[in-house]
C-alpha positions as a LaTeX table, in Angstrom:
\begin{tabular}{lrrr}
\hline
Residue & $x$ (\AA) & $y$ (\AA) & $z$ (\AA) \\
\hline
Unk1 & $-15.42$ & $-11.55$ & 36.24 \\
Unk2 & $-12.91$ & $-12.64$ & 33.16 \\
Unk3 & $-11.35$ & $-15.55$ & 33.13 \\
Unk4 & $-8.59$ & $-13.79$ & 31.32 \\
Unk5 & $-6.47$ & $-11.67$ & 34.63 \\
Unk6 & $-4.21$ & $-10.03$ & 31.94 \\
Unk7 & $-6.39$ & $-7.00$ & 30.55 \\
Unk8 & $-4.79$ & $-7.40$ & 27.29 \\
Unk9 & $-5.89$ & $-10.86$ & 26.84 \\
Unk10 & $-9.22$ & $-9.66$ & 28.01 \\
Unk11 & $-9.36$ & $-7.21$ & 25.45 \\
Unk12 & $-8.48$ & $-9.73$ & 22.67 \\
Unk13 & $-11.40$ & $-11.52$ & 23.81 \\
Unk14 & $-14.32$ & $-8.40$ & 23.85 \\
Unk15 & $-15.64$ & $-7.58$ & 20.32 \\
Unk16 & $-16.38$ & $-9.15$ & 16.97 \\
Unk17 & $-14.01$ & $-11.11$ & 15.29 \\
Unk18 & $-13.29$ & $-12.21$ & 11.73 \\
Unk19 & $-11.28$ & $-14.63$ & 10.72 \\
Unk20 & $-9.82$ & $-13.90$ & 6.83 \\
Unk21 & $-8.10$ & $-16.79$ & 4.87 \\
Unk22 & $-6.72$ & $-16.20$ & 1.51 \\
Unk23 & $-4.20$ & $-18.47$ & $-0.97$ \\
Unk24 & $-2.76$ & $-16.39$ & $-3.90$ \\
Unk25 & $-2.76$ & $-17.86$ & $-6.94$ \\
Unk26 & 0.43 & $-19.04$ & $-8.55$ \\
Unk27 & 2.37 & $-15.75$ & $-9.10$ \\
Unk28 & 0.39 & $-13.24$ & $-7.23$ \\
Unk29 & 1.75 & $-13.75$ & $-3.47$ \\
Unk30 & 3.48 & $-10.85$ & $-3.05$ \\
Unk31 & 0.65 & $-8.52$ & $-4.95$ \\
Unk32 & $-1.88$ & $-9.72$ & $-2.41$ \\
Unk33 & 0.67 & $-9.04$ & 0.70 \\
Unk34 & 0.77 & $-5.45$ & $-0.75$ \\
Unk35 & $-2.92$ & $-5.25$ & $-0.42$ \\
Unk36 & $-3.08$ & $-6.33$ & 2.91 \\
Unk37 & 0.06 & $-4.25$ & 3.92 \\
Unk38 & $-2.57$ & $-1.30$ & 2.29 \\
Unk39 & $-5.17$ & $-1.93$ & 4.67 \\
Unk40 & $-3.62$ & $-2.15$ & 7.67 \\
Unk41 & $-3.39$ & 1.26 & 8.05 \\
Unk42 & $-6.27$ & 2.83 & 6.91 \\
Unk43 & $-8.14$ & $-0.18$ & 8.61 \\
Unk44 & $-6.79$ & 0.43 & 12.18 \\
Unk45 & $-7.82$ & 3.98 & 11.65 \\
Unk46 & $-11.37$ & 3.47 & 11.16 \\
Unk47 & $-13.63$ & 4.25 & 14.52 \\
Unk48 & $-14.86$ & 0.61 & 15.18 \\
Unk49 & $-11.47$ & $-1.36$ & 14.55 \\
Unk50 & $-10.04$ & $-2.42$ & 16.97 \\
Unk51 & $-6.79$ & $-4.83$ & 14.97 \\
Unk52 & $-6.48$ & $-5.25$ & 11.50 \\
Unk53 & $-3.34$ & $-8.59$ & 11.74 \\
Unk54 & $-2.25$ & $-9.99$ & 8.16 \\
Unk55 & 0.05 & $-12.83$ & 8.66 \\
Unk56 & 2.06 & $-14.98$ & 5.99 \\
Unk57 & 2.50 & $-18.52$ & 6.34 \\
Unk58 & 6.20 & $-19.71$ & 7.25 \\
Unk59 & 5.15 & $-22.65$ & 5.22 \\
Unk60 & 3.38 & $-21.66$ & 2.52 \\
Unk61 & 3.85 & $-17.87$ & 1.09 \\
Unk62 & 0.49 & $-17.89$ & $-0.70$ \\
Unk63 & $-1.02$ & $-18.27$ & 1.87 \\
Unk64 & $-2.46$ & $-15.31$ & 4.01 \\
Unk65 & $-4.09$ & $-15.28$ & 7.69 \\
Unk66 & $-5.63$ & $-11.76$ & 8.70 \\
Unk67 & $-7.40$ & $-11.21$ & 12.14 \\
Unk68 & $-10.01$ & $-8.25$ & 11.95 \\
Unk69 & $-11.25$ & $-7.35$ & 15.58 \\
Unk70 & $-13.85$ & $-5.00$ & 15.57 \\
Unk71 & $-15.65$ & $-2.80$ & 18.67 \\
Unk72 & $-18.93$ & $-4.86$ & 17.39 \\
Unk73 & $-20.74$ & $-6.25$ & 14.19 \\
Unk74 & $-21.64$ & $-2.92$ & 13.31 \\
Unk75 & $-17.65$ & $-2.12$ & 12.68 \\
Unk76 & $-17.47$ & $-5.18$ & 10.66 \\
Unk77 & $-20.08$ & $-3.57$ & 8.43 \\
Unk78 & $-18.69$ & $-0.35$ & 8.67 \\
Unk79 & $-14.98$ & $-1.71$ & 7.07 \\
Unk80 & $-16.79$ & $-3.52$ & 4.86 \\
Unk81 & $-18.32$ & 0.30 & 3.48 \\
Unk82 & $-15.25$ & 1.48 & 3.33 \\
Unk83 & $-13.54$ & 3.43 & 0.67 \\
Unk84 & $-9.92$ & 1.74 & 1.24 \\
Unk85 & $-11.78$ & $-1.64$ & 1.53 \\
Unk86 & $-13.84$ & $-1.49$ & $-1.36$ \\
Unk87 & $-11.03$ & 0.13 & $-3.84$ \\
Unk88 & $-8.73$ & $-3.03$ & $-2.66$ \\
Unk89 & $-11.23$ & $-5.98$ & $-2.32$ \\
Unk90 & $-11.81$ & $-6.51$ & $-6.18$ \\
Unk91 & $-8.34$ & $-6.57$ & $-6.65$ \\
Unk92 & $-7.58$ & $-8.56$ & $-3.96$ \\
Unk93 & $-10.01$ & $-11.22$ & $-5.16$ \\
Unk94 & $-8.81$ & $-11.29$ & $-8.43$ \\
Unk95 & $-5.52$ & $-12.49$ & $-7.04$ \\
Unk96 & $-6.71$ & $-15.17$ & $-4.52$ \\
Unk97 & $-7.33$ & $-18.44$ & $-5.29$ \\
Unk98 & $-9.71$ & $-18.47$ & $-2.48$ \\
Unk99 & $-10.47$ & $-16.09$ & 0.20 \\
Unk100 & $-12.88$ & $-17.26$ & 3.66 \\
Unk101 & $-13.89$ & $-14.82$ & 5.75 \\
Unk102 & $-15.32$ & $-16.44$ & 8.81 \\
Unk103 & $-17.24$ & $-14.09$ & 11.71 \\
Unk104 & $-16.53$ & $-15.26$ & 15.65 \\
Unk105 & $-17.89$ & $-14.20$ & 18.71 \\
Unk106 & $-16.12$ & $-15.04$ & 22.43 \\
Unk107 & $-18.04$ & $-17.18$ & 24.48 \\
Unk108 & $-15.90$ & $-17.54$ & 27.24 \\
Unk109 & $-15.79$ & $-14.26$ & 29.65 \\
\hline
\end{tabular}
Protein backbone atom coordinates (compact mmCIF):
# COMPACT_ATOMS: atom_id res chain seq x y z
CA UNK A 1 0.00 0.00 0.00
CA UNK A 2 1.18 3.87 -0.82
CA UNK A 3 1.96 5.99 1.59
CA UNK A 4 0.61 8.66 -0.66
CA UNK A 5 -3.80 8.26 -0.08
CA UNK A 6 -4.26 10.97 -2.81
CA UNK A 7 -3.89 8.97 -6.24
CA UNK A 8 -2.50 11.96 -7.79
CA UNK A 9 0.31 12.24 -5.46
CA UNK A 10 0.73 8.56 -5.99
CA UNK A 11 1.04 8.99 -9.49
CA UNK A 12 3.71 11.75 -9.16
CA UNK A 13 5.58 9.27 -7.33
CA UNK A 14 5.41 5.95 -10.01
CA UNK A 15 7.88 6.30 -12.94
CA UNK A 16 11.25 7.72 -13.84
CA UNK A 17 12.11 11.05 -13.14
CA UNK A 18 14.56 13.65 -14.41
CA UNK A 19 15.45 16.48 -12.96
CA UNK A 20 16.68 19.35 -15.79
CA UNK A 21 18.58 22.52 -14.58
CA UNK A 22 19.60 25.12 -16.99
CA UNK A 23 21.05 29.03 -16.52
CA UNK A 24 20.94 31.05 -19.81
CA UNK A 25 23.66 32.91 -20.54
CA UNK A 26 23.58 36.66 -20.32
CA UNK A 27 21.04 37.62 -23.05
CA UNK A 28 19.55 34.38 -24.04
CA UNK A 29 16.74 33.87 -21.20
CA UNK A 30 13.91 34.30 -23.05
CA UNK A 31 15.35 32.20 -26.31
CA UNK A 32 15.81 29.21 -24.03
CA UNK A 33 12.09 29.66 -22.41
CA UNK A 34 10.94 29.44 -26.10
CA UNK A 35 12.64 26.14 -26.39
CA UNK A 36 11.24 24.73 -23.51
CA UNK A 37 7.73 26.28 -24.22
CA UNK A 38 8.54 24.05 -27.77
CA UNK A 39 8.82 20.92 -26.06
CA UNK A 40 6.22 20.84 -23.90
CA UNK A 41 3.96 19.90 -26.31
CA UNK A 42 5.36 17.60 -28.50
CA UNK A 43 7.00 16.08 -25.27
CA UNK A 44 3.69 15.33 -23.42
CA UNK A 45 2.61 13.73 -26.61
CA UNK A 46 5.13 11.15 -26.84
CA UNK A 47 3.82 7.45 -25.59
CA UNK A 48 6.11 7.12 -22.45
CA UNK A 49 5.75 10.80 -20.99
CA UNK A 50 4.05 11.13 -18.54
CA UNK A 51 4.87 15.46 -17.58
CA UNK A 52 7.11 17.50 -19.36
CA UNK A 53 7.11 20.93 -16.32
CA UNK A 54 9.54 23.93 -17.33
CA UNK A 55 9.56 26.41 -14.60
CA UNK A 56 11.33 29.95 -14.37
CA UNK A 57 12.84 31.14 -11.35
CA UNK A 58 10.92 34.13 -9.52
CA UNK A 59 14.40 35.04 -8.57
CA UNK A 60 16.51 34.58 -11.18
CA UNK A 61 15.03 34.58 -14.98
CA UNK A 62 18.00 32.64 -16.37
CA UNK A 63 17.43 30.27 -14.63
CA UNK A 64 15.22 27.22 -15.75
CA UNK A 65 13.79 24.10 -13.66
CA UNK A 66 12.03 21.36 -15.93
CA UNK A 67 10.53 18.08 -14.40
CA UNK A 68 10.42 15.17 -17.06
CA UNK A 69 8.33 12.15 -15.65
CA UNK A 70 8.44 9.34 -17.72
CA UNK A 71 6.25 5.75 -17.70
CA UNK A 72 9.99 4.20 -17.17
CA UNK A 73 13.75 4.61 -18.23
CA UNK A 74 12.94 3.35 -21.45
CA UNK A 75 10.71 6.75 -22.10
CA UNK A 76 13.59 8.72 -20.95
CA UNK A 77 15.51 7.15 -23.82
CA UNK A 78 12.80 7.30 -26.06
CA UNK A 79 12.54 11.54 -25.65
CA UNK A 80 15.92 11.59 -25.75
CA UNK A 81 15.49 9.90 -29.74
CA UNK A 82 13.25 12.20 -30.47
CA UNK A 83 12.90 14.35 -33.48
CA UNK A 84 11.51 17.57 -31.47
CA UNK A 85 14.23 16.82 -28.83
CA UNK A 86 17.08 16.45 -30.92
CA UNK A 87 16.19 19.52 -33.45
CA UNK A 88 15.97 21.75 -30.04
CA UNK A 89 18.76 20.33 -27.75
CA UNK A 90 21.79 21.83 -29.77
CA UNK A 91 20.23 24.97 -29.70
CA UNK A 92 19.24 24.87 -26.41
CA UNK A 93 22.79 24.16 -25.30
CA UNK A 94 24.23 26.75 -27.15
CA UNK A 95 22.23 29.16 -25.05
CA UNK A 96 22.79 27.71 -21.51
CA UNK A 97 25.44 28.47 -19.49
CA UNK A 98 25.00 25.16 -17.94
CA UNK A 99 22.41 22.58 -18.23
CA UNK A 100 22.21 19.25 -15.40
CA UNK A 101 20.09 16.73 -16.10
CA UNK A 102 19.86 14.53 -13.08
CA UNK A 103 17.77 10.89 -13.31
CA UNK A 104 15.57 9.93 -9.90
CA UNK A 105 13.80 7.04 -8.97
CA UNK A 106 10.98 6.98 -5.85
CA UNK A 107 11.93 5.00 -3.09
CA UNK A 108 9.25 5.56 -0.91
CA UNK A 109 5.85 3.59 -1.98
Amino acid sequence: MSVYVDPSAANLNNGFVVSVRIVAKEGEADAVAGILEGLVGPSMAEPGMKFFIPYRSAINPAEFFVYELYENEAGWDAHNASSHFLNAVDELVAKAASRERVPFVPFVQ
